[in-house]
PDB file with one MODEL, atoms N, CA, C and O in Angstrom:
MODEL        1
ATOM      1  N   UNK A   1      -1.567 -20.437  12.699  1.00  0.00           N
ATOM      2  CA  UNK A   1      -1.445 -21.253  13.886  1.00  0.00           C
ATOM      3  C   UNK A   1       0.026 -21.447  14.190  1.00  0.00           C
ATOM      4  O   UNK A   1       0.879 -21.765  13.361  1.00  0.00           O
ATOM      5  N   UNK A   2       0.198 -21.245  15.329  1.00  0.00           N
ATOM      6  CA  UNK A   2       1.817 -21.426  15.929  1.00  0.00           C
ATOM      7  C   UNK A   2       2.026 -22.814  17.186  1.00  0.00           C
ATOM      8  O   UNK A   2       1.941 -22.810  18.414  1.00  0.00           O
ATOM      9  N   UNK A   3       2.278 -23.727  16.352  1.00  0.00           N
ATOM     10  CA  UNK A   3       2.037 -24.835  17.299  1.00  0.00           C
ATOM     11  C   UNK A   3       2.937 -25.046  18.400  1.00  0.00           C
ATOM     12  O   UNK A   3       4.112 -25.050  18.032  1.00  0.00           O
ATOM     13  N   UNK A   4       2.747 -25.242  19.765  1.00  0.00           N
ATOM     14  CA  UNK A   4       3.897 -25.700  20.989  1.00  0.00           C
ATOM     15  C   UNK A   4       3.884 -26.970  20.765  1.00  0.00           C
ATOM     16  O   UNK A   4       5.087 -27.228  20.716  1.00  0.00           O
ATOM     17  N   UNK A   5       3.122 -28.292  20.536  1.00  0.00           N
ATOM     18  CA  UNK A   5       3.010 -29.093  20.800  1.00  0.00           C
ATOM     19  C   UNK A   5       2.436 -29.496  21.853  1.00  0.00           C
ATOM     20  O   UNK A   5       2.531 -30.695  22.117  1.00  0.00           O
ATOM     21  N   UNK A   6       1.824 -28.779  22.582  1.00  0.00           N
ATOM     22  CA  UNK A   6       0.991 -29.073  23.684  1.00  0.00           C
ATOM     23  C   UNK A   6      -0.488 -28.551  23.564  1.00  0.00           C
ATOM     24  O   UNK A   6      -0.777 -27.409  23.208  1.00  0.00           O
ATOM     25  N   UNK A   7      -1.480 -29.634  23.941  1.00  0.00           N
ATOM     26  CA  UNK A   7      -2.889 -28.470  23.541  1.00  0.00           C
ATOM     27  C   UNK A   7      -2.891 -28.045  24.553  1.00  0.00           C
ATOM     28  O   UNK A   7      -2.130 -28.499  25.407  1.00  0.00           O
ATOM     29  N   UNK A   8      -3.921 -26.814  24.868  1.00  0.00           N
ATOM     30  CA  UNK A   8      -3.872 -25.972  26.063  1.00  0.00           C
ATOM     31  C   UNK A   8      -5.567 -25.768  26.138  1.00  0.00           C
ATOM     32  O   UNK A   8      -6.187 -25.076  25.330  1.00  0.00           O
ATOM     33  N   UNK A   9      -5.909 -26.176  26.761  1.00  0.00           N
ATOM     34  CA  UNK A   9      -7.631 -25.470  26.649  1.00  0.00           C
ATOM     35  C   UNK A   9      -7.869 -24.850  28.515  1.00  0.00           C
ATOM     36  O   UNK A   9      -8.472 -25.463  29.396  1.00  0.00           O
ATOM     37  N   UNK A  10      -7.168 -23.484  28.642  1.00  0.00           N
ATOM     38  CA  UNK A  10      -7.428 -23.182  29.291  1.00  0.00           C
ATOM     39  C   UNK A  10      -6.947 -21.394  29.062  1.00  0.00           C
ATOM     40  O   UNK A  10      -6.512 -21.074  27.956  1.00  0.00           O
ATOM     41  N   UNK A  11      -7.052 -20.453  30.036  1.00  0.00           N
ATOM     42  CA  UNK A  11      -6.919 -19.188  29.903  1.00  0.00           C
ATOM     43  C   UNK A  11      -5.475 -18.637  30.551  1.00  0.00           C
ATOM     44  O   UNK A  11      -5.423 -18.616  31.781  1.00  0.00           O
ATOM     45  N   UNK A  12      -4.126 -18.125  29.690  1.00  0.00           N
ATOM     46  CA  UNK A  12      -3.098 -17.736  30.686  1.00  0.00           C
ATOM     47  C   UNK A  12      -2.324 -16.597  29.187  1.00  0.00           C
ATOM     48  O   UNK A  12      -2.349 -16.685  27.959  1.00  0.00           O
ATOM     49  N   UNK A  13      -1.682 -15.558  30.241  1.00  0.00           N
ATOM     50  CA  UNK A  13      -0.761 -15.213  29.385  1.00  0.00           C
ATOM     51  C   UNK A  13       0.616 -15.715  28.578  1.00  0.00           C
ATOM     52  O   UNK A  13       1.425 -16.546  28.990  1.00  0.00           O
ATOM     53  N   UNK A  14       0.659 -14.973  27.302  1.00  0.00           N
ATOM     54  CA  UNK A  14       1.442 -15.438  26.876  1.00  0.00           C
ATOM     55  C   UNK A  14       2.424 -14.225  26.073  1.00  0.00           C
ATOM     56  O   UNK A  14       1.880 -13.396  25.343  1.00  0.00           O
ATOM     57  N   UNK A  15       3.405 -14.227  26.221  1.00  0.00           N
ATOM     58  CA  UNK A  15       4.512 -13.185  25.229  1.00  0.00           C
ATOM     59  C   UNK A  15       4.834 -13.082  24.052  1.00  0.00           C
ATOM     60  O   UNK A  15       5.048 -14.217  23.624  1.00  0.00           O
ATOM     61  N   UNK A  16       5.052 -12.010  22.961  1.00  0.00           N
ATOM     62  CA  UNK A  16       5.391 -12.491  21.725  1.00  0.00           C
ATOM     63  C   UNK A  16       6.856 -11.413  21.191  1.00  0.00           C
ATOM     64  O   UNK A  16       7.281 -10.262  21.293  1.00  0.00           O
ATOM     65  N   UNK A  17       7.086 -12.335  20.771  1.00  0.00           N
ATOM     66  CA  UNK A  17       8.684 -11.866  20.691  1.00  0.00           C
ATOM     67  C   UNK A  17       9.062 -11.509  18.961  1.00  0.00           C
ATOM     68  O   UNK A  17       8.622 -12.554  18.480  1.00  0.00           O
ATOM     69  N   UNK A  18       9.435 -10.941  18.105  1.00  0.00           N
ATOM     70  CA  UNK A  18       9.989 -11.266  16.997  1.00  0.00           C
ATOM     71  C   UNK A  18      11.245 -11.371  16.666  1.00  0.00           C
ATOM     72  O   UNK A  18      12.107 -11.134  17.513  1.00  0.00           O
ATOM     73  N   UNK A  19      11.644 -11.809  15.149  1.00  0.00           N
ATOM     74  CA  UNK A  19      13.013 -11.760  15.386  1.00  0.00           C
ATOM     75  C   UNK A  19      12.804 -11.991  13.443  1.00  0.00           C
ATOM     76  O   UNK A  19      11.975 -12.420  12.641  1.00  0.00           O
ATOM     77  N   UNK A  20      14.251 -11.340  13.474  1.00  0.00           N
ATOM     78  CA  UNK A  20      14.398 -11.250  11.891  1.00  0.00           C
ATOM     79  C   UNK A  20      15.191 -12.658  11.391  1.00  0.00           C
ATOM     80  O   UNK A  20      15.339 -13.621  12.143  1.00  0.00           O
ATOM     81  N   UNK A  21      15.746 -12.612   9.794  1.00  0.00           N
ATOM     82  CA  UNK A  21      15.745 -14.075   9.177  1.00  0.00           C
ATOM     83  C   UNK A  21      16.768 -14.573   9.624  1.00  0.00           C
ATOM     84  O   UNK A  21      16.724 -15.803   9.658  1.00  0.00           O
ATOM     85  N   UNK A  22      18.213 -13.859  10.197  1.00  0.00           N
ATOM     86  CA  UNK A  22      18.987 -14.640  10.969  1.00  0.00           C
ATOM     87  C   UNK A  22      18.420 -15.109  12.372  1.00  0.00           C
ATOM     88  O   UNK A  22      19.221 -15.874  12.909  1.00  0.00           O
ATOM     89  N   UNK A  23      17.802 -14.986  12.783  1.00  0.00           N
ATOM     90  CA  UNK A  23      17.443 -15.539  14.419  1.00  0.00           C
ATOM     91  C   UNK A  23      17.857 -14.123  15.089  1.00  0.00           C
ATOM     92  O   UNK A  23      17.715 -14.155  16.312  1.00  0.00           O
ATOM     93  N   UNK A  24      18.211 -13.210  14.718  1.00  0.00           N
ATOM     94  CA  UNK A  24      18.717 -12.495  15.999  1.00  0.00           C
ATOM     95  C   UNK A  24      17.118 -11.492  16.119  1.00  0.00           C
ATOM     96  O   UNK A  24      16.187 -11.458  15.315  1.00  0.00           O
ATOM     97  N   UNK A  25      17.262 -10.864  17.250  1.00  0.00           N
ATOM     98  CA  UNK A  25      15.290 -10.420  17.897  1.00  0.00           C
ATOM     99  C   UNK A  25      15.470  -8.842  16.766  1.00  0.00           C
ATOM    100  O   UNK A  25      16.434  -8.106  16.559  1.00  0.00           O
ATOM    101  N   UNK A  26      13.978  -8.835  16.218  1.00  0.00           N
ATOM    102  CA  UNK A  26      13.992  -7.927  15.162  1.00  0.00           C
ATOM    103  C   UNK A  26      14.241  -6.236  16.381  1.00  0.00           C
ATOM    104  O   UNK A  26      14.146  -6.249  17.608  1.00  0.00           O
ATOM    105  N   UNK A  27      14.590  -4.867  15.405  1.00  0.00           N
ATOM    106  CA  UNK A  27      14.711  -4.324  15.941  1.00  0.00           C
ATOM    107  C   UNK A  27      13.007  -3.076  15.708  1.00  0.00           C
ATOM    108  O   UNK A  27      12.902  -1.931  16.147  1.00  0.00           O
ATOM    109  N   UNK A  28      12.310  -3.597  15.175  1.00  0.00           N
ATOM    110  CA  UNK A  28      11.102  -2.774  14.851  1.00  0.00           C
ATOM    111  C   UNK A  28      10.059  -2.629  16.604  1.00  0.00           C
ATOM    112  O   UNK A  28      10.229  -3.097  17.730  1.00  0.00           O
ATOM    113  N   UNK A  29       8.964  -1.685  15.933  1.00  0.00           N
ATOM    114  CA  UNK A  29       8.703  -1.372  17.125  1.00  0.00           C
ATOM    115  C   UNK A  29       7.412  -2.599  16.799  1.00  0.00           C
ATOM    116  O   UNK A  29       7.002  -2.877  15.672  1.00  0.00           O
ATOM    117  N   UNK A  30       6.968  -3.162  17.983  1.00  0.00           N
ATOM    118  CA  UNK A  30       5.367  -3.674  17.915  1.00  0.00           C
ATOM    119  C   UNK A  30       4.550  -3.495  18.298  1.00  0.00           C
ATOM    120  O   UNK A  30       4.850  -2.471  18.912  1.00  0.00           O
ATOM    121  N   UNK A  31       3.388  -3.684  18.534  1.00  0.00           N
ATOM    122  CA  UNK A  31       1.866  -3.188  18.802  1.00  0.00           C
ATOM    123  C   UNK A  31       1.742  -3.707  19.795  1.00  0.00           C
ATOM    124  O   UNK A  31       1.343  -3.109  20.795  1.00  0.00           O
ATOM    125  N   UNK A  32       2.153  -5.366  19.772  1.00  0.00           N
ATOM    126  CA  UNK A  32       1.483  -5.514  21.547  1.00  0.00           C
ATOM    127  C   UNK A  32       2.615  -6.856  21.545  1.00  0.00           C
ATOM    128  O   UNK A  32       2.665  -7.708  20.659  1.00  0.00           O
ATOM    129  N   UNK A  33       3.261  -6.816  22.445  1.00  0.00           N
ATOM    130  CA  UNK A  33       4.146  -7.899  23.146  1.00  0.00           C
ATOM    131  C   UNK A  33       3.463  -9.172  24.818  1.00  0.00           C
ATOM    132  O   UNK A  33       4.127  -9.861  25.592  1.00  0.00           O
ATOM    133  N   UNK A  34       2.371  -9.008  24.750  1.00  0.00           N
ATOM    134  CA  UNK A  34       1.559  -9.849  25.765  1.00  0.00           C
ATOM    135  C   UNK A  34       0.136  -9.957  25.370  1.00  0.00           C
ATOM    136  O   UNK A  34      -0.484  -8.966  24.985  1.00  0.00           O
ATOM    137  N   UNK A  35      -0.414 -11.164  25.457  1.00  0.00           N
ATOM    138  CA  UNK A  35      -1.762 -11.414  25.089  1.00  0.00           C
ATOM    139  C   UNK A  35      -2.157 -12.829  25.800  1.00  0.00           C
ATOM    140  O   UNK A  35      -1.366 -13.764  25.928  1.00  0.00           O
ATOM    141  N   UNK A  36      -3.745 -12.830  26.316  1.00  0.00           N
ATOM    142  CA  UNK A  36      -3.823 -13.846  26.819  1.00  0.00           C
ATOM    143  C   UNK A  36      -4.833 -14.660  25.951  1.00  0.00           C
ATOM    144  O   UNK A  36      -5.742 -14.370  25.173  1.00  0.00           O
ATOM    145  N   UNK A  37      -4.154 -16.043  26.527  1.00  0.00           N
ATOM    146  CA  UNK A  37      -5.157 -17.398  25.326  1.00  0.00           C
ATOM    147  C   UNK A  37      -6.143 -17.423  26.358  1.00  0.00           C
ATOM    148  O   UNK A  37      -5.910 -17.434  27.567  1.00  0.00           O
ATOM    149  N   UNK A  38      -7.730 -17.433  25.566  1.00  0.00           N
ATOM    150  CA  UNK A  38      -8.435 -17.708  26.680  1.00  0.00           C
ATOM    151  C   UNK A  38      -9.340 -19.301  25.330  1.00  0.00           C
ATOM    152  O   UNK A  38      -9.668 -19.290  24.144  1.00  0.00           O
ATOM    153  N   UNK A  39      -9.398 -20.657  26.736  1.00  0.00           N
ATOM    154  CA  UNK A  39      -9.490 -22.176  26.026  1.00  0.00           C
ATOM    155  C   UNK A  39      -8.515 -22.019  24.695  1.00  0.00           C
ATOM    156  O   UNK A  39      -9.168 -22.367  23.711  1.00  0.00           O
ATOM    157  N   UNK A  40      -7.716 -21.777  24.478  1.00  0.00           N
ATOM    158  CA  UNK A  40      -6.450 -22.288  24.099  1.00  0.00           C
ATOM    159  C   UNK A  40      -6.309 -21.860  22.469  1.00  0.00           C
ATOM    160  O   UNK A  40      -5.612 -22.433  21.631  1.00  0.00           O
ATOM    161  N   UNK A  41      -6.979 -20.952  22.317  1.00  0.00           N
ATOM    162  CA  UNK A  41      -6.721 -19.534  21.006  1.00  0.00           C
ATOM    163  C   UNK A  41      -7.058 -18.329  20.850  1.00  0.00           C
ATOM    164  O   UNK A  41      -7.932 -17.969  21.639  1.00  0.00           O
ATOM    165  N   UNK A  42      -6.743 -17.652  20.217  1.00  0.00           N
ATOM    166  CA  UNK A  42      -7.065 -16.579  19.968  1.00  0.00           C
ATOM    167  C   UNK A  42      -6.087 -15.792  19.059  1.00  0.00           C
ATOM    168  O   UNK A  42      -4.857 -15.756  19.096  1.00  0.00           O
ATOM    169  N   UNK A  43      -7.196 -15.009  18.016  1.00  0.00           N
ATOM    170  CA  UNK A  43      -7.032 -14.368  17.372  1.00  0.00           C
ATOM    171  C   UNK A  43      -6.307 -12.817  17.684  1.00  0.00           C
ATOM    172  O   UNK A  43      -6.354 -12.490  18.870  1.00  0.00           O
ATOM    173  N   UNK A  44      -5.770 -12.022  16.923  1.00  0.00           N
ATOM    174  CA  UNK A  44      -4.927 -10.649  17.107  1.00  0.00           C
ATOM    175  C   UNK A  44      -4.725 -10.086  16.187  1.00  0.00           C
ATOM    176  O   UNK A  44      -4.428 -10.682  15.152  1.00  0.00           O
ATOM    177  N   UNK A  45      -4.809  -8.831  16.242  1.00  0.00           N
ATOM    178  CA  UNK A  45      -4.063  -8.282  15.171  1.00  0.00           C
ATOM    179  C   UNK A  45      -2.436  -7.717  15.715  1.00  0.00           C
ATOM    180  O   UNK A  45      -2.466  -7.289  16.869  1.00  0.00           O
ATOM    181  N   UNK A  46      -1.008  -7.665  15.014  1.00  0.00           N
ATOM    182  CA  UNK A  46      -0.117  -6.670  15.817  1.00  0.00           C
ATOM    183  C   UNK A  46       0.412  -6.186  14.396  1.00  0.00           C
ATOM    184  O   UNK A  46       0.339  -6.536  13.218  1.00  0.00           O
ATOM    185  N   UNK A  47       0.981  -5.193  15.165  1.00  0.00           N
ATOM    186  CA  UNK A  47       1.468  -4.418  14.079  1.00  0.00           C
ATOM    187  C   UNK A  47       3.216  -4.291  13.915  1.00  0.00           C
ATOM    188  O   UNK A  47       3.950  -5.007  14.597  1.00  0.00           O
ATOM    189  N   UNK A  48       3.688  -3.421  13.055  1.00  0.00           N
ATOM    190  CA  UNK A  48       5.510  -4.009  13.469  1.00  0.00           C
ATOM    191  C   UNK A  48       5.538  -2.824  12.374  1.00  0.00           C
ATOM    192  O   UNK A  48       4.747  -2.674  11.443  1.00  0.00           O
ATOM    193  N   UNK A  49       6.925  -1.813  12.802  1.00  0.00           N
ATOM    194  CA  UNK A  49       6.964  -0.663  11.829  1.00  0.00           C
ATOM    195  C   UNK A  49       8.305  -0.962  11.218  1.00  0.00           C
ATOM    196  O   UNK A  49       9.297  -0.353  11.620  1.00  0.00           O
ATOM    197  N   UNK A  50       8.398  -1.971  10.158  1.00  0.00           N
ATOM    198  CA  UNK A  50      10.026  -2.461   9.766  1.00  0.00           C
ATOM    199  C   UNK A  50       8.975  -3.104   8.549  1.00  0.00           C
ATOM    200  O   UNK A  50       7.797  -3.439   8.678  1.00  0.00           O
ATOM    201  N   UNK A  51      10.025  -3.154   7.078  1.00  0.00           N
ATOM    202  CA  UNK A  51       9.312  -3.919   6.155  1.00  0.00           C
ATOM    203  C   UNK A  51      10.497  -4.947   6.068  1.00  0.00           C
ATOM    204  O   UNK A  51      11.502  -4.428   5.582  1.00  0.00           O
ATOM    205  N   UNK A  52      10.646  -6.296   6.418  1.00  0.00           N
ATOM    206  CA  UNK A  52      11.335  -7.165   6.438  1.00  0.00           C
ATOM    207  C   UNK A  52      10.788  -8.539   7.152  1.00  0.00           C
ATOM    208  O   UNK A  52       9.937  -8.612   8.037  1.00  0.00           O
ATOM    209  N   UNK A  53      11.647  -9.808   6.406  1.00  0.00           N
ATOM    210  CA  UNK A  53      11.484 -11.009   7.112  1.00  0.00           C
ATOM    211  C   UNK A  53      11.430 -11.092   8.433  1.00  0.00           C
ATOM    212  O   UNK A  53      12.363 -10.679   9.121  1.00  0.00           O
ATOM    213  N   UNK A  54      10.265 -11.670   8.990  1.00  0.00           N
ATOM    214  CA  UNK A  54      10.222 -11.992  10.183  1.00  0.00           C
ATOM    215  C   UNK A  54      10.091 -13.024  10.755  1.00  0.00           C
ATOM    216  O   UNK A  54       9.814 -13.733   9.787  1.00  0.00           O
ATOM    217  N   UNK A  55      10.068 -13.891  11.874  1.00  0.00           N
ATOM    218  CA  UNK A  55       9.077 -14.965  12.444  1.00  0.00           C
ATOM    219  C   UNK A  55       8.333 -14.409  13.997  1.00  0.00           C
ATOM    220  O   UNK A  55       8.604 -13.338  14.541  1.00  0.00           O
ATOM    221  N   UNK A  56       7.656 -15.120  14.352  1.00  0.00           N
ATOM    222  CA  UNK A  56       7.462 -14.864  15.921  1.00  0.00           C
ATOM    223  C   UNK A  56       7.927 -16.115  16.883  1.00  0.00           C
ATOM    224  O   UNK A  56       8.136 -17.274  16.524  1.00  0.00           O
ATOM    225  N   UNK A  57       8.018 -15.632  18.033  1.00  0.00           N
ATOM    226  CA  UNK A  57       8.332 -16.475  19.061  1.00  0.00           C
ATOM    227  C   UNK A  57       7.119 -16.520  20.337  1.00  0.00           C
ATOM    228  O   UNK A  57       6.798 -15.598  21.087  1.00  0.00           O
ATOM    229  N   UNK A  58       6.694 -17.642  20.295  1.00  0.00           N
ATOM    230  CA  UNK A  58       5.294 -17.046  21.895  1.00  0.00           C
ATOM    231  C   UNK A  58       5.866 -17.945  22.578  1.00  0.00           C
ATOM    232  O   UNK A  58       6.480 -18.965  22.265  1.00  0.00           O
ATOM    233  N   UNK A  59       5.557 -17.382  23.716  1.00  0.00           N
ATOM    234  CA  UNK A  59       6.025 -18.173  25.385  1.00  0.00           C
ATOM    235  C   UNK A  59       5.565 -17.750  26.440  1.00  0.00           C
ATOM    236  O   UNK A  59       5.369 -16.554  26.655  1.00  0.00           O
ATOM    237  N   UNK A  60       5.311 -18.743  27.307  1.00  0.00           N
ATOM    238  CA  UNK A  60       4.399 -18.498  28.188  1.00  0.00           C
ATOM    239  C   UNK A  60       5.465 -18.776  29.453  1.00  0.00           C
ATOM    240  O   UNK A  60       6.569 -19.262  29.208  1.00  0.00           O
ATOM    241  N   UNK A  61       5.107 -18.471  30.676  1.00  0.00           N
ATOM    242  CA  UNK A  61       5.618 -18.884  31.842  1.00  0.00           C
ATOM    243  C   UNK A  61       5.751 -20.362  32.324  1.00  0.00           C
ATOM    244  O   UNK A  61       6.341 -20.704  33.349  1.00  0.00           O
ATOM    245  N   UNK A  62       5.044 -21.287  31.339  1.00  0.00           N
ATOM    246  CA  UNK A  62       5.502 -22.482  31.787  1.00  0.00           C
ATOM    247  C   UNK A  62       6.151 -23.202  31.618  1.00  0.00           C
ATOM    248  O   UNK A  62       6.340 -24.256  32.226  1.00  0.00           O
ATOM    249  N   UNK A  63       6.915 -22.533  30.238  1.00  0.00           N
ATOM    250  CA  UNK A  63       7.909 -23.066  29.258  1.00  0.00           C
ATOM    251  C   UNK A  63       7.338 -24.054  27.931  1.00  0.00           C
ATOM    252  O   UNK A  63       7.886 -24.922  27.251  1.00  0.00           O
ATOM    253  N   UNK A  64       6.046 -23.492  27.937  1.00  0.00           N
ATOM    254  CA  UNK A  64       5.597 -23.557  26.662  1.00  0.00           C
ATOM    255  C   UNK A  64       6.429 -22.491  25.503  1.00  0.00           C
ATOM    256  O   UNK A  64       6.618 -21.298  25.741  1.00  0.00           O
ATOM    257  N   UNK A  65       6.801 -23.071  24.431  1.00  0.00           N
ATOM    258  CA  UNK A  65       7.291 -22.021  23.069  1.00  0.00           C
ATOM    259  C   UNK A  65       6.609 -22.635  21.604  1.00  0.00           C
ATOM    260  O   UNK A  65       6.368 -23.826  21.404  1.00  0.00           O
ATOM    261  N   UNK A  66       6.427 -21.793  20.883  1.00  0.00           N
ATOM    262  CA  UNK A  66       5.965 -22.201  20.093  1.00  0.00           C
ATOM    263  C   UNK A  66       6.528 -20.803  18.569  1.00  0.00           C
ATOM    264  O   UNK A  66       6.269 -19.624  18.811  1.00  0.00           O
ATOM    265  N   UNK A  67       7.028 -21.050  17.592  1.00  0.00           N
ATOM    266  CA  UNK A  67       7.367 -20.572  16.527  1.00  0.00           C
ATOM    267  C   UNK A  67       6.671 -20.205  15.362  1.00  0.00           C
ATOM    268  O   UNK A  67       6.022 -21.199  15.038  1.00  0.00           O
ATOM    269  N   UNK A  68       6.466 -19.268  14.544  1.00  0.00           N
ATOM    270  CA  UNK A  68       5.624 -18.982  13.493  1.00  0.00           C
ATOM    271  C   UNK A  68       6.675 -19.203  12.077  1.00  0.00           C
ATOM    272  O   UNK A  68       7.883 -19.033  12.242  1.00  0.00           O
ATOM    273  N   UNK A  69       6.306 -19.469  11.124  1.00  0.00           N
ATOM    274  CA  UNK A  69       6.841 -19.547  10.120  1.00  0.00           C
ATOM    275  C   UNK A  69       7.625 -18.185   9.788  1.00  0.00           C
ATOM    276  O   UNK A  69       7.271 -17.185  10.412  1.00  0.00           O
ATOM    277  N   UNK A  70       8.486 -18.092   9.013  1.00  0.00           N
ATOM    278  CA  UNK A  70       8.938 -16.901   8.512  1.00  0.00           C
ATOM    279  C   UNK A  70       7.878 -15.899   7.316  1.00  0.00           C
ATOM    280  O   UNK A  70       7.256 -16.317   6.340  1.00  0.00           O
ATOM    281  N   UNK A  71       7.961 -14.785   7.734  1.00  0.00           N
ATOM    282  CA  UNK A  71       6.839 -14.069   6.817  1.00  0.00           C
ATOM    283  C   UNK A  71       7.430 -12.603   6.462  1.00  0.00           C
ATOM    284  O   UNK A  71       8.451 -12.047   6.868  1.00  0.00           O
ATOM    285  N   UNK A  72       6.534 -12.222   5.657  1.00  0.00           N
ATOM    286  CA  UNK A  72       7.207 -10.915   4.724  1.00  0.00           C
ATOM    287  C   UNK A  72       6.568  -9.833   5.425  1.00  0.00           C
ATOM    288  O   UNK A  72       5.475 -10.166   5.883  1.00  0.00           O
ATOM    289  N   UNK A  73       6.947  -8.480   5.684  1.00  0.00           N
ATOM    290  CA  UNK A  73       6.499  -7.791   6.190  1.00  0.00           C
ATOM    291  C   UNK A  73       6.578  -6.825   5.060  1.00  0.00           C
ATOM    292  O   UNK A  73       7.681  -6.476   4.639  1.00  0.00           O
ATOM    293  N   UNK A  74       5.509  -6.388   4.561  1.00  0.00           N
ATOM    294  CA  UNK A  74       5.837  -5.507   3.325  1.00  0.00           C
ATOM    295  C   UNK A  74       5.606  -3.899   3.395  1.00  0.00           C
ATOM    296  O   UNK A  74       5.010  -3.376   4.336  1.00  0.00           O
ATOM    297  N   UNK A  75       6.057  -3.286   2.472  1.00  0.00           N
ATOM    298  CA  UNK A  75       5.814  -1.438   2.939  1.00  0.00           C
ATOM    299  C   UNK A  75       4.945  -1.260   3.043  1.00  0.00           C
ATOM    300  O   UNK A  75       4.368  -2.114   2.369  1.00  0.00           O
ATOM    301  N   UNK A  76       3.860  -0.306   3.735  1.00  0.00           N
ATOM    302  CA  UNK A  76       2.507   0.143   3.148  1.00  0.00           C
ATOM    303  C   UNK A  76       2.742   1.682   2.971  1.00  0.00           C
ATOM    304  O   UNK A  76       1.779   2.237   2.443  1.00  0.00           O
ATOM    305  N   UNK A  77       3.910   2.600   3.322  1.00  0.00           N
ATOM    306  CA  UNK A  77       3.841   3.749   3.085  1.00  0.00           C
ATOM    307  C   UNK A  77       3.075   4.651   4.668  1.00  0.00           C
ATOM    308  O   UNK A  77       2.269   4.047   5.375  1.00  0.00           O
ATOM    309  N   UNK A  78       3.305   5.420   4.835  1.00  0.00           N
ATOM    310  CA  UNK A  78       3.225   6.578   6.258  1.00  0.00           C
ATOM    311  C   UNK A  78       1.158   6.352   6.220  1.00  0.00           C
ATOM    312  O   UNK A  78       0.296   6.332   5.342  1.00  0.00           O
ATOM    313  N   UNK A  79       1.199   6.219   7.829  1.00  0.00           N
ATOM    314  CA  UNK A  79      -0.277   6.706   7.525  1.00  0.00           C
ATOM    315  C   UNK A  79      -0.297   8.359   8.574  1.00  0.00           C
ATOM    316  O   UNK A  79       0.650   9.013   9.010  1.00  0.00           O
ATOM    317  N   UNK A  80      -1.293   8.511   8.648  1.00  0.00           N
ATOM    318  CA  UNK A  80      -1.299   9.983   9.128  1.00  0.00           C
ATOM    319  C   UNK A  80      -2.852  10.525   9.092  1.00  0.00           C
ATOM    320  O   UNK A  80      -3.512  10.925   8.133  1.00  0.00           O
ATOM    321  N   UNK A  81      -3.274  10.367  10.786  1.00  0.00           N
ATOM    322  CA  UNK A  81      -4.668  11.087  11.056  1.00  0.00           C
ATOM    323  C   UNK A  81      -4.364  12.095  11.957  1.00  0.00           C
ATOM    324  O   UNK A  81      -3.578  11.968  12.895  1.00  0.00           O
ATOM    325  N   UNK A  82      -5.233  13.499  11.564  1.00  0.00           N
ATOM    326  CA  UNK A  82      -5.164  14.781  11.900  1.00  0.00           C
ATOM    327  C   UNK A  82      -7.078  14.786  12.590  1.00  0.00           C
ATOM    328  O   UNK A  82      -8.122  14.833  11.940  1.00  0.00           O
ATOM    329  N   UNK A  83      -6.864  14.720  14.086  1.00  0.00           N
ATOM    330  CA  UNK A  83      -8.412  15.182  14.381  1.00  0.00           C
ATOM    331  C   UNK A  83      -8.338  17.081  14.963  1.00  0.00           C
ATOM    332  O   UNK A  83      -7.605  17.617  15.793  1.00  0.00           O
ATOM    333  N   UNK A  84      -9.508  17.684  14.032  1.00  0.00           N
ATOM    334  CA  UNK A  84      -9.294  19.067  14.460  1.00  0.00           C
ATOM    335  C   UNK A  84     -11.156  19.026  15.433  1.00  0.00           C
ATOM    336  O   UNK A  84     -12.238  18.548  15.091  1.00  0.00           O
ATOM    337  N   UNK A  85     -10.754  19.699  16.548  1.00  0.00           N
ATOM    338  CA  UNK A  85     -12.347  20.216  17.203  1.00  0.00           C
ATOM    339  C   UNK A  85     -12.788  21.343  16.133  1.00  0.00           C
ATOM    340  O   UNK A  85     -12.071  21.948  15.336  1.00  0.00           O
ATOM    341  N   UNK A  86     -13.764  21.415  16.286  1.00  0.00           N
ATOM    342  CA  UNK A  86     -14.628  22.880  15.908  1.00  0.00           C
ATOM    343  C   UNK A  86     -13.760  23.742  16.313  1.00  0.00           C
ATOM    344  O   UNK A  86     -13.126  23.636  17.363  1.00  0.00           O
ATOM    345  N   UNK A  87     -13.633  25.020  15.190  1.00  0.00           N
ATOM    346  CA  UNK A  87     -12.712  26.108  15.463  1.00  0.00           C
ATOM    347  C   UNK A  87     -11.511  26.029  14.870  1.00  0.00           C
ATOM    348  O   UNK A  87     -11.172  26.965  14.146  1.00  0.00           O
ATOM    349  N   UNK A  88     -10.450  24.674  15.094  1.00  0.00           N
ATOM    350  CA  UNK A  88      -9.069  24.593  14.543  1.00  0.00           C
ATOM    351  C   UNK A  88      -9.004  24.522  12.963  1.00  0.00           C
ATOM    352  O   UNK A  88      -9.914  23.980  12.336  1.00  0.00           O
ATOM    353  N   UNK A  89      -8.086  24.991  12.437  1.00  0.00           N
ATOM    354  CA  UNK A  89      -7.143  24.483  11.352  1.00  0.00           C
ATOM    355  C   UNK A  89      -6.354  23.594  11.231  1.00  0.00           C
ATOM    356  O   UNK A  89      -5.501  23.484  12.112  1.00  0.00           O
ATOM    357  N   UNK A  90      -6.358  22.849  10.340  1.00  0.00           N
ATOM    358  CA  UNK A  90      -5.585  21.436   9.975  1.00  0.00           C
ATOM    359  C   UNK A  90      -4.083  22.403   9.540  1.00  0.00           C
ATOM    360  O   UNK A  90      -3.989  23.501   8.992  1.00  0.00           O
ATOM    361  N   UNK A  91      -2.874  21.314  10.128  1.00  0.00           N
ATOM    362  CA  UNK A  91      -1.643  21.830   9.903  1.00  0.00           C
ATOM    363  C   UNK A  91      -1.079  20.572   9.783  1.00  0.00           C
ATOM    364  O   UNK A  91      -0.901  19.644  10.572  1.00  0.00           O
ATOM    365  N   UNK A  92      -0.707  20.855   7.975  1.00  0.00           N
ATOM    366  CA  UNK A  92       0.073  19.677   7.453  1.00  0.00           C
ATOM    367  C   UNK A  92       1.580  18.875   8.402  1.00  0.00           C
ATOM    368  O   UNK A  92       2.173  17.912   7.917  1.00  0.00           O
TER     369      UNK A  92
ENDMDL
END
């Protein structure tokens, strides 16, 4: 939970920003930078290709902000899916 201090029970977009342990905005790539609250949560998954301290930042257009704790982003190692049709060879 990333609290603004304001409850919200209604449906609007909102932005998400990261940023590494000095405050300055992380330089990794992310999965999704906009998502909308619909009655005033919602769940996500995102993704971030950097293994390092992070926090998030969400903000909305009304000047709602709200901060996530600092968290570990840890390695998981390359993933890698190969779809072949009928007929092809897989090429490493």
């Amino acid at each position: 939970m990333i609290p603004c201090g304001t409850v919200i029970d209604d449906g609007r977009l909102f932005n998400i920003e990261i940023y590494d342990e000095t405050g300055v905005q992380a330089v990794g790539a992310v999965g999704t930078i906009l998502q909308r609250l619909e009655h005033g949560s919602l769940d996500f998954e995102q993704s971030y290709t950097r293994a390092e301290n992070i926090y998030l930042r969400i903000w909305d257009d009304t000047g709602l902000v709200g901060y996530s704790p600092l968290f570990s982003v840890e390695p998981d190692g390359y993933k890698r899916l190969q779809i072949l049709a009928p007929g092809e060879t897989a090429h490493p």
